[in-house]
Structures are given as C-alpha cells and as structure tokens.
C-alpha positions as CSV (number, residue, x, y, z in Angstrom):
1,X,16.9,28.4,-33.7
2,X,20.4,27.0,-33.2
3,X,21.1,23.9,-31.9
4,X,24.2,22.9,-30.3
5,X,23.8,19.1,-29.9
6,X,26.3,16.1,-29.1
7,X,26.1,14.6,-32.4
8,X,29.1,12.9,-35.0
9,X,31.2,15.1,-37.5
10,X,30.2,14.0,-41.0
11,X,32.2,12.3,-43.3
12,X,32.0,14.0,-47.2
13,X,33.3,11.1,-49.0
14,X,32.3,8.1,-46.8
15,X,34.1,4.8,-47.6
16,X,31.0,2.9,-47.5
17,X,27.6,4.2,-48.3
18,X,24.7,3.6,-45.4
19,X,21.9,1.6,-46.6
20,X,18.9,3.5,-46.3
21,X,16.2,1.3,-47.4
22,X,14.2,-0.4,-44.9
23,X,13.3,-3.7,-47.1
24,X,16.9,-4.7,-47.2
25,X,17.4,-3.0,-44.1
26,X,14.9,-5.6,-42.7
27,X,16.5,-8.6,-44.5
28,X,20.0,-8.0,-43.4
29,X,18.8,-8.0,-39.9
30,X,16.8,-11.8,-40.7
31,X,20.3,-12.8,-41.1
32,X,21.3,-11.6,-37.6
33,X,18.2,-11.5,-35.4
34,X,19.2,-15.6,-34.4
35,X,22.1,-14.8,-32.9
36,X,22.9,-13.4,-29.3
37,X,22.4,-10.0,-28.1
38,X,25.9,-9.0,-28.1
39,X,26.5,-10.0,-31.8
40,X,23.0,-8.2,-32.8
41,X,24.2,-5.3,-30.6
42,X,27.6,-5.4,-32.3
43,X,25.7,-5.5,-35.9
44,X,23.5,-2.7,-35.3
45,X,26.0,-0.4,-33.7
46,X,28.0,-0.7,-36.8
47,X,25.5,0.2,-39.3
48,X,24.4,3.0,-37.1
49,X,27.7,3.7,-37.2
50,X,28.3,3.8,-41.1
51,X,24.6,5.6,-41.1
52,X,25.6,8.5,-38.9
53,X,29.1,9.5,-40.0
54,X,27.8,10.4,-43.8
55,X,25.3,13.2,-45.2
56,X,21.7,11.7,-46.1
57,X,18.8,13.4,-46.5
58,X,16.3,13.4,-43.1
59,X,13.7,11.2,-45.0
60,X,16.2,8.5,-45.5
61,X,17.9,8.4,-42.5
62,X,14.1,8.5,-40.5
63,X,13.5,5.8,-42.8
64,X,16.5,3.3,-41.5
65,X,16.7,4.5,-37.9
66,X,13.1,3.6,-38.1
67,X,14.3,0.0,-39.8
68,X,16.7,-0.6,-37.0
69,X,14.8,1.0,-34.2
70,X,12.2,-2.3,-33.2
71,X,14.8,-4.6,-33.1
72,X,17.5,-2.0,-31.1
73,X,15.1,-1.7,-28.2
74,X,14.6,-5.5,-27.9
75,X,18.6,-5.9,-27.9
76,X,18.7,-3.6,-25.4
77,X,16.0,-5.2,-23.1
78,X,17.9,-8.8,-23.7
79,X,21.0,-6.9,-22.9
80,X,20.0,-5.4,-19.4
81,X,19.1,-9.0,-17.8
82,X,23.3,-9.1,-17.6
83,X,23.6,-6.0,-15.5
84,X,19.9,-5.0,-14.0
85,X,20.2,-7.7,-11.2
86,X,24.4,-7.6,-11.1
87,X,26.4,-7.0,-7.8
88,X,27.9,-4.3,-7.7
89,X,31.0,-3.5,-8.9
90,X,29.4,-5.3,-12.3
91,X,31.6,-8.3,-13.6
92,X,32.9,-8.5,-16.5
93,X,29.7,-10.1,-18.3
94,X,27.7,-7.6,-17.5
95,X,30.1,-4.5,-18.3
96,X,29.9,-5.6,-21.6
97,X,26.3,-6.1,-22.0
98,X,25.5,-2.3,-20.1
99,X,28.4,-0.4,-22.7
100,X,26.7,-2.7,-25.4
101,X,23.2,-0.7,-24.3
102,X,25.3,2.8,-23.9
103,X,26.5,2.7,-27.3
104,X,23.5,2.0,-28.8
105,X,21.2,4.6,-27.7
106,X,24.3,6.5,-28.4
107,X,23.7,6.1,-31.8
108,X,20.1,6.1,-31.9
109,X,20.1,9.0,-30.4
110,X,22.6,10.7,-33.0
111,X,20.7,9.9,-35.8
112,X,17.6,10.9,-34.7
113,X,18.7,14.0,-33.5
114,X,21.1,14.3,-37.0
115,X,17.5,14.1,-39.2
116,X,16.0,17.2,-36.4
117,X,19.1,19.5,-37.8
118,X,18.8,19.1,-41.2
119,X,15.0,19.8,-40.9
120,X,15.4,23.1,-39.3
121,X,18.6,24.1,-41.7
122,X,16.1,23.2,-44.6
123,X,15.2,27.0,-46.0
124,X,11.5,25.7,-46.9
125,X,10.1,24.1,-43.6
126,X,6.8,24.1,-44.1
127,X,5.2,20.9,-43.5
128,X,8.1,19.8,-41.5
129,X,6.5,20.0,-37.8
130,X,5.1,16.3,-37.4
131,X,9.0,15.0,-38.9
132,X,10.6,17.7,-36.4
133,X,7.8,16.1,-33.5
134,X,8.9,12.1,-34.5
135,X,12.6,13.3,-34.6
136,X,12.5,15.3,-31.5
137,X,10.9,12.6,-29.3
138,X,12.4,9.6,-30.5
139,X,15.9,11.2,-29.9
140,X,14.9,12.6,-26.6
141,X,13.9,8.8,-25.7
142,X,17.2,7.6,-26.9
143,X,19.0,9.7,-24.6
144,X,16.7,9.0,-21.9
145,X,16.8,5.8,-22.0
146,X,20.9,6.0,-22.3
147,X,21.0,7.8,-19.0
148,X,18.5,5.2,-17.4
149,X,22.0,2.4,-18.5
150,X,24.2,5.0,-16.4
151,X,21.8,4.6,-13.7
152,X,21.5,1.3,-13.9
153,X,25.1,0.9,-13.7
154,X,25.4,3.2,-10.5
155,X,27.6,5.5,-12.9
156,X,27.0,9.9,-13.2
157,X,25.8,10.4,-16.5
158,X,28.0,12.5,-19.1
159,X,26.8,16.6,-19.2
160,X,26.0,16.3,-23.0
161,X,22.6,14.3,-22.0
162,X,20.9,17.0,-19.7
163,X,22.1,19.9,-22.8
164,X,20.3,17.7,-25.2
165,X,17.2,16.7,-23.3
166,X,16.5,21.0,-22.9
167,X,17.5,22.0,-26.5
168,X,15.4,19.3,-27.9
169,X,12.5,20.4,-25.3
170,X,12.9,24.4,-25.9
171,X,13.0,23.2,-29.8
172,X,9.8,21.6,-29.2
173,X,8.4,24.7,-27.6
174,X,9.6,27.2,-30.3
175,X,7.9,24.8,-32.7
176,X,5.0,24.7,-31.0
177,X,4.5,20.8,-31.2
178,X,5.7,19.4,-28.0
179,X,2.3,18.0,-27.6
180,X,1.8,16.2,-30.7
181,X,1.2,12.6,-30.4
182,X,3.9,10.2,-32.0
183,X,2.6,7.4,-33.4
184,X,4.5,4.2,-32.0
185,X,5.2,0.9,-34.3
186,X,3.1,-2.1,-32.2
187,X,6.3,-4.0,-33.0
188,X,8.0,-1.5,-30.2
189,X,7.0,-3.5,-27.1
190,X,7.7,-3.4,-24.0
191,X,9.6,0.4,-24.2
192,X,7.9,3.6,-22.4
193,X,7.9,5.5,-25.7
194,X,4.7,3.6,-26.0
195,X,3.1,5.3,-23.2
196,X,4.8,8.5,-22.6
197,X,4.5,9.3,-26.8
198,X,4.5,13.0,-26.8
199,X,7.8,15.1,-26.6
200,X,6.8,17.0,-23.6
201,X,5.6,13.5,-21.9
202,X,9.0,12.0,-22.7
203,X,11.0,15.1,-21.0
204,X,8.5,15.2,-18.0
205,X,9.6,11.4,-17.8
206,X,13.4,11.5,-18.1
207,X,13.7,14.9,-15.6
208,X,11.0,13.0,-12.9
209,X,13.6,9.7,-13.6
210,X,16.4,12.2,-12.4
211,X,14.6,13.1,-9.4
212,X,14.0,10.2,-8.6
213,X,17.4,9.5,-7.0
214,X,18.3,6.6,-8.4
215,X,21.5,6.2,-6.7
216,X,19.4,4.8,-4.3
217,X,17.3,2.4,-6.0
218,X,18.3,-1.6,-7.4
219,X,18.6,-1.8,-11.1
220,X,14.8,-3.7,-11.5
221,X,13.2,-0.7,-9.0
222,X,14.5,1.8,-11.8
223,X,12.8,-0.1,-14.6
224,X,10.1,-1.1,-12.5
225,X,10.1,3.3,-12.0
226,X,9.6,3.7,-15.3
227,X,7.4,1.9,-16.2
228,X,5.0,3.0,-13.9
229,X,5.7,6.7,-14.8
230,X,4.9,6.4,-18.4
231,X,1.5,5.2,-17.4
232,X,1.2,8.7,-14.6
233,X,3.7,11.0,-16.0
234,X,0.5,13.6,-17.5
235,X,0.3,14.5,-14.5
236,X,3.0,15.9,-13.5
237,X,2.7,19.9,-15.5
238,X,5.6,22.1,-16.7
239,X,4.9,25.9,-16.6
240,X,6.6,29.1,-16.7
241,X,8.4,30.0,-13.3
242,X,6.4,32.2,-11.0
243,X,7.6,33.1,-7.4
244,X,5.7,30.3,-5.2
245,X,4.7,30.6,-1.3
246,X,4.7,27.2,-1.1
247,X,7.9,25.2,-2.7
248,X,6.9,21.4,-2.1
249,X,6.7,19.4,-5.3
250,X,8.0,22.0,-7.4
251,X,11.2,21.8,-9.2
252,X,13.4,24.1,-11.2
253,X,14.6,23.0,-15.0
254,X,17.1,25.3,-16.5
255,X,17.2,24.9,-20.3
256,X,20.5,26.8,-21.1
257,X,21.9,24.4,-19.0
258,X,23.6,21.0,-18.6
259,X,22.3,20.1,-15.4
260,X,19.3,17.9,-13.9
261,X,16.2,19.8,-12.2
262,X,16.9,20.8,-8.8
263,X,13.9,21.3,-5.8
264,X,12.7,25.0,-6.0
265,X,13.4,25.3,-2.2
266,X,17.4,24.5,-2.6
267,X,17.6,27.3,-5.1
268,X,20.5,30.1,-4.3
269,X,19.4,32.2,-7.0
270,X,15.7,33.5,-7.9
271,X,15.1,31.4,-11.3
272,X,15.3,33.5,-14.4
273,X,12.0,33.2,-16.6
274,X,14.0,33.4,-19.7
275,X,15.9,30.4,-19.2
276,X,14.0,28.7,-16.9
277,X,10.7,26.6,-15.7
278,X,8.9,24.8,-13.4
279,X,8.0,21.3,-13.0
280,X,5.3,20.5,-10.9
281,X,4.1,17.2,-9.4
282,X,1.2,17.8,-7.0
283,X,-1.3,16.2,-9.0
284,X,1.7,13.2,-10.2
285,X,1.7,12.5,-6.5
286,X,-1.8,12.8,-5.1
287,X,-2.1,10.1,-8.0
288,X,0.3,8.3,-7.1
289,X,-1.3,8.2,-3.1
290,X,-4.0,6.8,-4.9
291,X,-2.7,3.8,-6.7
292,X,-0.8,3.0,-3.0
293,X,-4.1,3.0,-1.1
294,X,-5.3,0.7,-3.7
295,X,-2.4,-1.4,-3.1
296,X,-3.1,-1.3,0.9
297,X,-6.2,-2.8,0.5
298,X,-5.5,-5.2,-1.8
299,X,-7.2,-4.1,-4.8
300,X,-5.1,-3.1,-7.6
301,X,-4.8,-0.1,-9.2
302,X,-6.9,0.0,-12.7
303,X,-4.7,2.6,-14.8
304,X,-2.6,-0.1,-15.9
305,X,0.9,0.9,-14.1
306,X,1.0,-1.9,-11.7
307,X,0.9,-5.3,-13.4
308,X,-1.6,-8.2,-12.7
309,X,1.1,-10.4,-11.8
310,X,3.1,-7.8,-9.8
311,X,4.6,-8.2,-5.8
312,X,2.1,-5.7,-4.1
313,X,4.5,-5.5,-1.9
314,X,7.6,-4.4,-3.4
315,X,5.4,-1.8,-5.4
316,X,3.8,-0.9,-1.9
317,X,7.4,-0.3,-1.1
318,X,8.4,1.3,-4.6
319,X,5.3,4.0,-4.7
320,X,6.6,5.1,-1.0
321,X,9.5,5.9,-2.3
322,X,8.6,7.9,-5.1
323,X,5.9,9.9,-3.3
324,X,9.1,10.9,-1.1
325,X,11.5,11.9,-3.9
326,X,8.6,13.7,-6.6
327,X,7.0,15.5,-3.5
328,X,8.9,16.3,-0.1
329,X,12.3,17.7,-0.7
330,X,14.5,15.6,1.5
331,X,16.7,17.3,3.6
332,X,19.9,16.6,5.2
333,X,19.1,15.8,8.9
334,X,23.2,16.0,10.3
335,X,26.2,16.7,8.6
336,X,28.8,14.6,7.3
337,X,32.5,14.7,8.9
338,X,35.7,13.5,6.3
339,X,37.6,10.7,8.1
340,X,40.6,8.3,7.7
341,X,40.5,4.9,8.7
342,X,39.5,1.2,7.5
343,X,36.4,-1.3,8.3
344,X,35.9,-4.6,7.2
345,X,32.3,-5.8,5.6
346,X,30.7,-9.3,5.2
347,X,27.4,-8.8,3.3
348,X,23.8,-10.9,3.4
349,X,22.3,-12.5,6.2
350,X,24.4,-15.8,6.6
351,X,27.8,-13.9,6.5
352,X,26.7,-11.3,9.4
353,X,25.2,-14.5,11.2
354,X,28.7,-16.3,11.2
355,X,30.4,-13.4,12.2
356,X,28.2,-11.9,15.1
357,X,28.1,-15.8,16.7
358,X,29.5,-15.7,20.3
359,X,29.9,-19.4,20.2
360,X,29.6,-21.1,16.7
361,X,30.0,-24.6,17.7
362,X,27.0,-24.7,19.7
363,X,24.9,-23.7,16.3
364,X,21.7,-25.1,16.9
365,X,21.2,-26.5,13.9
366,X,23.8,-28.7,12.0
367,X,23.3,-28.2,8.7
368,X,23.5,-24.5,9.1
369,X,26.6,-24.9,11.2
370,X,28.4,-26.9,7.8
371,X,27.4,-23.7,6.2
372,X,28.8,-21.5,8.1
373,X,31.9,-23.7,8.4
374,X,32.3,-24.2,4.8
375,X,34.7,-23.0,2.5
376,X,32.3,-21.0,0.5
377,X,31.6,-18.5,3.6
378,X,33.3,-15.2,2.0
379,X,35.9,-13.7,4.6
380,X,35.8,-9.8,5.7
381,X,36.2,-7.1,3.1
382,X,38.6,-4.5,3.5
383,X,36.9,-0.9,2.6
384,X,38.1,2.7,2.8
385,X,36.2,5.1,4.9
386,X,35.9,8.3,3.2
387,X,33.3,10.2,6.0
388,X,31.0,9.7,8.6
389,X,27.9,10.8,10.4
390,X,25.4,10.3,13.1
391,X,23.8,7.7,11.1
392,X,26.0,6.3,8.7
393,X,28.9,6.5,6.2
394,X,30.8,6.8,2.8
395,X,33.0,3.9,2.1
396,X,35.0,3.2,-1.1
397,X,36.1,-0.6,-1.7
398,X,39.6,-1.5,-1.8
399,X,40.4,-3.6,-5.0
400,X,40.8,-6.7,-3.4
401,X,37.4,-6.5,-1.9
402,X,34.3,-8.9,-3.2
403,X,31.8,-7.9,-5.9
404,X,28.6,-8.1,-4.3
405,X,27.7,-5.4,-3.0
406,X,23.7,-4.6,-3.8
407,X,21.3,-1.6,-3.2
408,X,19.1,-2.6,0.3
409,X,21.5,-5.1,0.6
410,X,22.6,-5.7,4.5
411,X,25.7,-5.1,5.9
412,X,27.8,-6.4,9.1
413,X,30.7,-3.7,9.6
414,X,33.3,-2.8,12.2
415,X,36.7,-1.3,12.8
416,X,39.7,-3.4,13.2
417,X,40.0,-3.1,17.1
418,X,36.2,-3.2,17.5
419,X,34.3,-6.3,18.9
420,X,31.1,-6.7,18.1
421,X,29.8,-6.5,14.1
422,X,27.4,-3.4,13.5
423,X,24.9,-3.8,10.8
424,X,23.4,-1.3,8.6
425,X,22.2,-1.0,4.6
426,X,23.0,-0.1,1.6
427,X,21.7,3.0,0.9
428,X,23.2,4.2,-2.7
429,X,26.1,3.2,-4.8
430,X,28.7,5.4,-7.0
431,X,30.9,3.4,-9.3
432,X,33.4,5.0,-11.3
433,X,36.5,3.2,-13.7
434,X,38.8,0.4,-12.7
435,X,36.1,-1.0,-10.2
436,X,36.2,2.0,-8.1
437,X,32.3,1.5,-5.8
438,X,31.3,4.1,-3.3
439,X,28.7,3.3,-1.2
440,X,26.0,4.6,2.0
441,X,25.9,2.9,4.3
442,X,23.0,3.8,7.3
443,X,23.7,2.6,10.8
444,X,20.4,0.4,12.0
445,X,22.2,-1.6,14.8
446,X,25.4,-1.3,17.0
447,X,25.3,-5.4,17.2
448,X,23.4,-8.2,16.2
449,X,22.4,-11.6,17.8
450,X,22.8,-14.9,15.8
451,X,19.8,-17.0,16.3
452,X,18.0,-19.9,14.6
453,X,14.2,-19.6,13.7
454,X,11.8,-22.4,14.1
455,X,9.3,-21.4,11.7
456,X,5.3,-22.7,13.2
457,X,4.9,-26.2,12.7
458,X,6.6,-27.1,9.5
459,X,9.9,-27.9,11.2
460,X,11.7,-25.4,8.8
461,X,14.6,-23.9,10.2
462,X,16.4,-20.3,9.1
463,X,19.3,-18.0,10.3
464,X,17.5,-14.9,11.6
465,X,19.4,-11.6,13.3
466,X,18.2,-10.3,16.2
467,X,18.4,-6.3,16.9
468,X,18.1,-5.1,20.1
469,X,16.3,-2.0,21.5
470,X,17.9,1.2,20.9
471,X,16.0,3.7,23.4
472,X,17.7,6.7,22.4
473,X,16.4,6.6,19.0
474,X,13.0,4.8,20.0
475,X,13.6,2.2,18.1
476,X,12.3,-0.9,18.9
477,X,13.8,-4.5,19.3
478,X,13.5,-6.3,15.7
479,X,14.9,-9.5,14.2
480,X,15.8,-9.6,10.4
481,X,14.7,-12.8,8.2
482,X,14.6,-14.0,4.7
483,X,12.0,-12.1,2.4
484,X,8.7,-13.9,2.8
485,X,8.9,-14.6,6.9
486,X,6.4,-12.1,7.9
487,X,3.1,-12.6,8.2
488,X,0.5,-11.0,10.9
489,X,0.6,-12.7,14.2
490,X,3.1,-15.3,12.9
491,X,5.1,-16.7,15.3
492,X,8.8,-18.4,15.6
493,X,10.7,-20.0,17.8
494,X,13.7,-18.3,18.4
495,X,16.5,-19.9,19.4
496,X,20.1,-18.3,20.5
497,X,22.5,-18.7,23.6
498,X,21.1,-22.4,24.3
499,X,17.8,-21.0,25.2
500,X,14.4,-21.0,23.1
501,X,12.0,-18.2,23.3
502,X,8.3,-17.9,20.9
503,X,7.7,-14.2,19.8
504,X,5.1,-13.0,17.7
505,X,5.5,-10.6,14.7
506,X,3.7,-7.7,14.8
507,X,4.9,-5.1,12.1
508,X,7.1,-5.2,9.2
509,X,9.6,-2.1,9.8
510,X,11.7,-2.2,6.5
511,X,12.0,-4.2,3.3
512,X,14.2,-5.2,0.6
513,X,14.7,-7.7,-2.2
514,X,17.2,-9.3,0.5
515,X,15.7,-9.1,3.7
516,X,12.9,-8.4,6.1
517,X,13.2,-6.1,9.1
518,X,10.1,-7.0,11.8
519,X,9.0,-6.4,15.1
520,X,8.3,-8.7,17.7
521,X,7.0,-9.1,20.8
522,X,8.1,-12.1,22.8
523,X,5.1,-14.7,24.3
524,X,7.4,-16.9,26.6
C-alpha cells in the first residue's frame, strides 16, 4: 500500500555518514549521558538528525534508533519536570525544555517510520511482518507521545500527527499484525510503550488521549492519564462501523483523514465503512467504574494503574473525569455570545482574598495582613474578553499580563466599573506564539467574602473565601480553603466582619491541585 507520511527528504551524498552501529553508538552516548537534559537532548537530536537525512538500509537504522531510543525517552522524562507543572503562558525555561521534547520524538518518529517505507518498497517482503510490527508501533508511539508535549503545552497539535497515527494503523491492518506483541527493552522504563506494546493498543491509547480533552486537564493529570490507560486501554475495542441505536461511548475514527475521533452522536454525515471505524469504550469504562469504587472505599485497585503511593484523591478526582469524556458525550448546555470589552484577574486564593476585603486594616490576623500588604502581592491583570455565556467566558491575556495562569486554578474577575470581585476556574487553556493564552473561565460565584480560619485547636490560622448561596442555581453556600482542609465533620472558626462564627464541613463540592471547594453548615 502507499504511504504518504510526514517524514525528511533524503540526502544522496550526505556530508557526514550516520553511525549505525549500536556499540559505538552506546559509547558516544557514555560521553554525554553526565551532562544536562538539554545538552543530551541537543546531542541526540543531532545524530538523529544526521541519521534520518541519508539512505540506510531498515536493519541499520532499527539498529541505532534502537541505540538511541532508552536514553531519548529518559531525556524526555527529565525534560518535562520544566514544563509539566509550568504556569501558563510557559517561561522561557520551560519553552525550551517542551521544543527540546517536540523535536525529539520528531525524529524518533521519522526514523522509525523511514525503516516502515523501505520495508514495504522492498520487492521480497517475506519475513518482514514482525520488523514492519516493531517499526509501526514504535513510530506510532513517537508521535503519540509528541502530541501528548503539544498537550502538555496547552498548544493544537500539527495535522501531520492524526494522518500518520491512521496510515500507520490501516498499515497494520492490511498487514494483518496490529496485534503482535512488541517486545520492549527493560532499560525503557517508566514509558507506556511498556504497557500498551501492540500497535493496535498504542492507537486505541493515543485516539482515547485525544478524547480525553486535554485542554482541560494540568500537565501531571495528562501523564498521570496515561499512565493509567496503558494499564486499561484493552478494553476499549475498535470494530468496523455499523449503524448503532444507542451512540454513548462510541466514537467515529476516519483513517483517510487528518482529524481526531469525533463522538458518533455529533456526526453530520452517516460514517463510510470504507474509510471509517468505530471505537468503542463500554467495557474501558465500566472498568474504569470499577477501579473508582475501589478508590471510594479505600482499597486500591489491583491492576496496577493506580500506584501504591498515589493521592486517592486526586485519582478519585482524575477517574471521574475520564468516565465523563471516554463515555457520555458532553454537550453544550447554552450558547456562547462574541463580546468586546476588558476585565481584570488576580489568581490563587491570597490575591482574591486581598481584593474582595471590604476593610483590610481590620485583617484579623497580622501576619496575613503584612502579606497582603507586601510588595509581592501581584496587582490586577488586564485580559481581553473574547465571548461570554451563562456560565462563563473566553478571555485572551494581554501581553503585559502575569504568567500564572494554571488549569483548576481560581480566579477573582471583574469589569472595570464593577464592584465586587467574581470568582470562577480555570477550565481549559489555548496557547498559541508570542505568549498568546486563551482561557475558560466558569462562573462559581458573583462575590466572595474574605475571612480567616481558625483551624480546631492547633491555633493554625489560613485565608479562606466564603461563597454565598446562589438559590437560583441551588447551589449551596461554600467556603474555599487550601488543599488538605477538609475533613468529615471538621470544624473552623470563621472569622470575617469583626465577628466569629464555628461551621462544620459536611461535603467536599470541587477539587483541584490549588484549592478545595466545601460545604458547611454553621453551629453558632
């Protein structure tokens, strides 16, 4: 079959000649391996490079991409801690570690997918199936796990990676070996190829990653995505496309295409079973239910995908997620309206605290009132609105505006002429070039209290938001605290507007990596 993949012209008379063989493959890279990532990264990516610019026959080039390939994935993992818990839009720093990643699965990718094309323009193939099976999945991984970088970086991944990911599949399937096991090096730790180690596993993983939304995620919820996927993804099962009565879970995949899988239900046209199939993830989720009961009652899972050492509750909170996105198709609930105007946004808990205080003097506790007085507090950002709706808004930051924006990060916002601060999340980022962030924001309160929080008896004292009732949307009164506050029953003493009340918490209403959302009910 043809194959029309994103891969480097070669050069016929290369300058310098690739080294191919992995003994002195393996001692150049001794030479390197002390240094930072960025100077390994910078090594590698050159003799990639060199490698995939010249002609060389597929059992050399498997040979040296297999050389370089242990070592590229632990540069990469070294390289994300710059830009997988980065503020958003990413400093400097970490721009360079995240295009250091891009480029090398870049190149991984190319040469992997360079050995596949010479194997299926060889006129005598036989024998060739488990190097077309190694080839195929280990360049599928490489462009998987270079769109997982774009969405780690909040950035649309180029076109080129969905046409890959289904030519290398539909190969696969015209081969017939898209469920041959590939044997993984144990020096290859810590990557999802190790799990997920067939071709069709490895596509199932990098469409359900897609799906996933993960616009909407942080940068460690992605990872910590898949991960866990390579340890369920089985379960999810491609088929042919057949018309369906019922549509939930199921997900169209067009391989003459250079788009993501889309839910069956939003589909304008009846799918074509020549081009198309389905992706079905029933069983992925009723698994997943499974592993989140487990997690409810304190007992954890025993397939391996949540870690011994993990925060049952952010996974509690991650699984929920997920069982939303790979089964219920979310809809829409109002529409959004274009707009013109300008807010201004202070982010995090002690910024919104300073800002929504009626009367800041009469802080009840000093050392929080230096802080808020202090020169680090970070003034109001000026942001563009680009739309709006009954529950939120698109904003784009102005260039002057701080870097630190996060995903479930909270927000204080209002307009100019407004008075009080109205606080909401951050639901998904966009970033594009020259710093350019969009972000969601969801309305969750048209004004916040400042309060201090007595916590029990130990004399420790925090900033806390309070939230009142909103009987329109039955939403009851909450206060919003550091991660860590809640506990069943617990109960603070709240103090605000020179008076002290006890309240009791009673349910934990949202969560984040930055801040609880809880109900109360107040004693005195």
């Amino acid at each position: 079959m043809a194959l029309n993949l994103n891969i480097p012209a070669l050069k016929d008379n290369p300058i310098i000649i690739a080294e191919t063989r992995p003994q002195k493959i393996g001692q150049s890279l001794l030479d390197h391996i002390a240094k930072n990532p960025l100077d390994i990264a910078s090594h590698l990516h050159s003799e990639l490079e060199i490698l995939n610019r010249q002609k060389i026959s597929p059992t050399n080039r498997v040979q040296a991409l297999d050389a370089y390939r242990p070592l590229l994935i632990s540069t990469v993992q070294a390289l994300s801690e710059d830009y997988s818990n980065a503020a958003l839009p990413l400093h400097d720093k970490a721009k360079l570690a995240a295009a250091a990643a891009e480029s090398l699965w870049l190149e991984l990718g190319y040469g992997y997918k360079l050995v596949l094309v010479d194997l299926q323009n060889q006129l005598i193939k036989l024998g060739t199936d488990k190097s077309s099976a190694n080839a195929i999945q280990r360049a599928m991984h490489a462009v998987a796990e270079h769109a997982l970088t774009y969405y780690q970086t909040y950035s649309t991944p180029p076109e080129h990676i969905w046409s890959d990911l289904h030519q290398l599949y539909f190969c696969a399937i015209k081969l017939g070996i898209q469920n041959v096991k590939v044997d993984e090096e144990k020096a290859v730790v810590g990557s999802t190829a190790t799990i997920a180690n067939t071709i069709e596993n490895t596509y199932k993983h990098a469409l359900l990653m897609s799906l996933a939304d993960p616009q909407h995620l942080t940068q460690k919820n992605m990872r910590l995505a898949a991960e866990y996927l390579a340890f369920h993804v089985e379960n999810a099962k491609i088929s042919i496309v057949a018309p369906l009565e019922i549509t939930t879970s199921c997900f169209i995949v067009n391989l003459s295409s250079n788009k993501p899988p889309v839910p069956y239900s939003k589909q304008k046209v009846a799918p074509n079973p020549d081009s198309d199939i389905l992706l079905q993830t029933l069983d992925l989720v009723i698994g997943i239910h499974q592993d989140l009961n487990s997690l409810q009652n304190n007992q954890l899972p025993k397939d391996g995908g949540v870690p011994a050492n993990a925060n049952r509750d952010e996974y509690i909170d991650l699984l929920t997620y997920l069982i939303k996105h790979w089964g219920v198709t979310q809809k829409r609930i109002f529409n959004r309206t274009k707009s013109e105007g300008e807010i201004e946004i202070v982010t995090g808990i002690p910024a919104i605290h300073y800002f929504s205080s009626a009367n800041v003097e009469h802080t009840a506790n000093a050392n929080i009132g230096k802080l808020q007085h202090s020169e680090n507090m970070p003034e109001p950002s000026r942001w563009h609105v680009i739309n709006i709706s009954a529950i939120g808004m698109s904003v784009r930051r102005h260039a002057t505006a701080e870097k630190n924006i996060r995903i479930g990060g909270l927000l204080g916002f209002k307009t100019k002429n407004e008075q009080h601060w109205s606080i909401g999340l951050v639901r998904w980022a966009a970033c594009g070039s020259r710093d350019r962030l969009d972000i969601g924001v969801q309305l969750i309160a048209p004004r916040a209290q400042s309060a201090i929080a007595h916590i029990d008896k130990t004399g420790r004292e925090e900033m806390v938001l309070l939230l009142p009732e909103l009987v329109a949307v039955k939403q009851l009164a909450t206060v919003i605290a550091r991660v860590g506050t809640y506990q069943p029953a617990r109960q603070l003493s709240i103090t605000y507007n020179n008076s002290t009340h006890v309240i009791m918490l009673t349910k934990i209403v949202e969560r984040s990596h930055h801040f609880e959302r809880i109900q109360y009910s107040v004693i005195n």
